[in-house]
Structure formats: C-alpha cells, structure tokens
TORDOSE-112422 format. One record per residue (C-alpha): residue in three letters; chain; x, y, z. Coordinates in nm, 4 decimals. Layout:
BEGIN
+------+-------+----------+----------+----------+
! resn ! chain !     east !    north !       up !
+------+-------+----------+----------+----------+
!  ALA !     A !        X !        Y !        Z !
...
+------+-------+----------+----------+----------+
# end
This chain:
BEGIN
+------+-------+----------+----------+----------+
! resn ! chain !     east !    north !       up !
+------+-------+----------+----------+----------+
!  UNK !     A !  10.5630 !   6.3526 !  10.2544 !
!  UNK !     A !  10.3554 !   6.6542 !  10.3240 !
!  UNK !     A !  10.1423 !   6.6131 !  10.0456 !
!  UNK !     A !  10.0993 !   6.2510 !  10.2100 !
!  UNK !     A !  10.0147 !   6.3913 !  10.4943 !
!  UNK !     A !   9.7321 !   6.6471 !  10.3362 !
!  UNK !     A !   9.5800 !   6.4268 !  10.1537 !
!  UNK !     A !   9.5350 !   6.2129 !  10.4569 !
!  UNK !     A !   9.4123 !   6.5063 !  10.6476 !
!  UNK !     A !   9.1197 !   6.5727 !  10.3862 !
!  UNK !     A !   9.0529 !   6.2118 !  10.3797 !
!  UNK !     A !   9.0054 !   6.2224 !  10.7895 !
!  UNK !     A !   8.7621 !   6.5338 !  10.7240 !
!  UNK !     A !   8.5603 !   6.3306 !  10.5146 !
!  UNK !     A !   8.3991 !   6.1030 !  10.6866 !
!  UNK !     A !   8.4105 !   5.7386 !  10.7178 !
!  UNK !     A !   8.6131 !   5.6114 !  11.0375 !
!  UNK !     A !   8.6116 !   5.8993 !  11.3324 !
!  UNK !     A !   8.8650 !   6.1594 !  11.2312 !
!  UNK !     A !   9.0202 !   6.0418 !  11.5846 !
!  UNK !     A !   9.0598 !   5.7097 !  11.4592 !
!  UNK !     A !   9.2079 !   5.8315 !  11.1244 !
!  UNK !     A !   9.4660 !   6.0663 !  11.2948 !
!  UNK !     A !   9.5438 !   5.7306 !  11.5038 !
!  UNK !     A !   9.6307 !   5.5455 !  11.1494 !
!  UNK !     A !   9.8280 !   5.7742 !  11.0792 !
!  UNK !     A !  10.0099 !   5.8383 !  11.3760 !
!  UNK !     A !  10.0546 !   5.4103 !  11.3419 !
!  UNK !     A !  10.1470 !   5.4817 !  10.9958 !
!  UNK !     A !  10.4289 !   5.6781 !  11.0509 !
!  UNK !     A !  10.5321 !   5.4751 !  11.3781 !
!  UNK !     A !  10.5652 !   5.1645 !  11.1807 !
!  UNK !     A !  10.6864 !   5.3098 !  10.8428 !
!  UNK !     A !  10.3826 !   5.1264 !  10.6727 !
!  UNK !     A !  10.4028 !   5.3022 !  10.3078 !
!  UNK !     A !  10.6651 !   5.5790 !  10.4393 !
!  UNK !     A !  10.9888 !   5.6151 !  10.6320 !
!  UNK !     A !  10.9718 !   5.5422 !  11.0235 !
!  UNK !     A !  10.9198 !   5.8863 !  11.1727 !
!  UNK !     A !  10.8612 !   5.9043 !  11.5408 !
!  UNK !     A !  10.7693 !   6.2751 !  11.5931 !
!  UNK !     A !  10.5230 !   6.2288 !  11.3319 !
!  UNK !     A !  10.3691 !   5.9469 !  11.4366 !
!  UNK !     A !  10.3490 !   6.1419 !  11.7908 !
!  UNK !     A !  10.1928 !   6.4114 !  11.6440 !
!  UNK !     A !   9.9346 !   6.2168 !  11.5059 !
!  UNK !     A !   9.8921 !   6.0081 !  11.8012 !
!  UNK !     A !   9.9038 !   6.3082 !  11.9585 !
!  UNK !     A !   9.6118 !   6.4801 !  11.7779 !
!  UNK !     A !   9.4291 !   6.2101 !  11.7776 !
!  UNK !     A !   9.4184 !   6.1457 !  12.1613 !
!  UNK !     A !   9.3389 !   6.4968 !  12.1905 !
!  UNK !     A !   8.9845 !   6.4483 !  11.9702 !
!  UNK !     A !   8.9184 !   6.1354 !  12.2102 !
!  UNK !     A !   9.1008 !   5.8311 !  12.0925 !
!  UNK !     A !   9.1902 !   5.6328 !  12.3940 !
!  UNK !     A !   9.3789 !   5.4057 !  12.1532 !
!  UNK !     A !   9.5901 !   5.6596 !  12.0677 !
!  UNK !     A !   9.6610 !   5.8399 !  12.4228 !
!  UNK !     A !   9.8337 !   5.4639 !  12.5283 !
!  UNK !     A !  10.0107 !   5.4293 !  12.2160 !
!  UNK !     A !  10.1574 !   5.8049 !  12.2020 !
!  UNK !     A !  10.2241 !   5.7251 !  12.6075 !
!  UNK !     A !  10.4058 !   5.3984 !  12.4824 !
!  UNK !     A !  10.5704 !   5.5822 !  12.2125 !
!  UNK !     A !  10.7369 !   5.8364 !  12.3968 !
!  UNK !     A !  10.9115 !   5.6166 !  12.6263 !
!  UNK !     A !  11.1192 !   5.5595 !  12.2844 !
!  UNK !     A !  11.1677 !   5.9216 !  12.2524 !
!  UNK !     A !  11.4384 !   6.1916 !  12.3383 !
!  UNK !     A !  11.3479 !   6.5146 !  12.4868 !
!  UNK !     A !  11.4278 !   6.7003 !  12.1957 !
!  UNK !     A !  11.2166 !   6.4753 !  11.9818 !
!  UNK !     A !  10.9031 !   6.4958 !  12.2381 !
!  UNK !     A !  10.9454 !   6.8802 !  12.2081 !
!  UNK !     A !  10.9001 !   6.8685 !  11.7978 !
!  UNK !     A !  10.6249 !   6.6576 !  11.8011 !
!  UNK !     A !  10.4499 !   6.8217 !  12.0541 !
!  UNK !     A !  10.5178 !   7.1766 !  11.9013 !
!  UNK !     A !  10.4187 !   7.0275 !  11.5508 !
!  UNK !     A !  10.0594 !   6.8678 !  11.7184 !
!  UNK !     A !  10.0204 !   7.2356 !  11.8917 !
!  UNK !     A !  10.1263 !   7.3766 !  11.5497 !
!  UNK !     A !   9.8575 !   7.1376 !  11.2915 !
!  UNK !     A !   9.5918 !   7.2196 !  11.5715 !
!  UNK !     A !   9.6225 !   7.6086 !  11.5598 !
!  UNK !     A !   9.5748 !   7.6406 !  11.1765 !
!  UNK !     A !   9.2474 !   7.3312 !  11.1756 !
+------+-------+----------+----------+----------+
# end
C-alpha cells in the first residue's frame, strides 16, 4: 500500500487536477476502499492534507469523517498528516 500511496503522491506533484484535489481522491479513495482496503486514518490523512493546501471539499469531508472516528484513530491520522507534511 505504500508504494500505492507514492506513486499517487508523484502523480499529485505532477500536475493535472490541484494537488489539493488529488490528496482529496485519495483521502476518498481510502474512505471508500475504491481499489484498496477501507482505511479511515488514511483517508483522514489525506483529507487531512488536502484541506490543509485549500480544499474546502476536503475540510467537510475529513470533519464528516471524524465523527466516525475514535480518539485513538484521530490521533494516528493526524500524527501521520503532521508526519507526510514534515518530510514534503
């Protein structure tokens, strides 16, 4: 799944749609398990990420999303968004 997740990265560095809206597909990606297993802190993460370059889209859905969450869950996909955004 990492490699997944790379190759998406370089894809949303590319060009195309806004790198926003790319993180957003994936955070949806990974939310609805379309082409991988459902994985929530993933998907906030990405929604996560995404909201943070400007995606209003994704700031309601990661909002929406973590009503579904746990605490402990919020806290590894928050430390994994703070994580991905140190190293890019």
């Amino acid at each position: 799944m990492a490699r997944f997740e790379m190759q998406n990265t370089e894809y949303a560095t590319m060009g195309g749609e806004s790198r926003a809206e790319a993180f957003c597909n994936m955070g949806l990606m990974y939310a609805t398990g379309r082409g991988c297993a459902v994985d929530l802190v993933s998907a906030h993460k990405w929604l996560n990420i995404a909201a943070i370059k400007g995606s209003d889209r994704a700031a309601e859905l990661r909002q929406d999303l973590a009503q579904t969450m746990s605490k402990a869950e919020l806290a590894a996909a928050l430390r994994a968004a703070r994580e991905w955004m140190t190293m890019h």
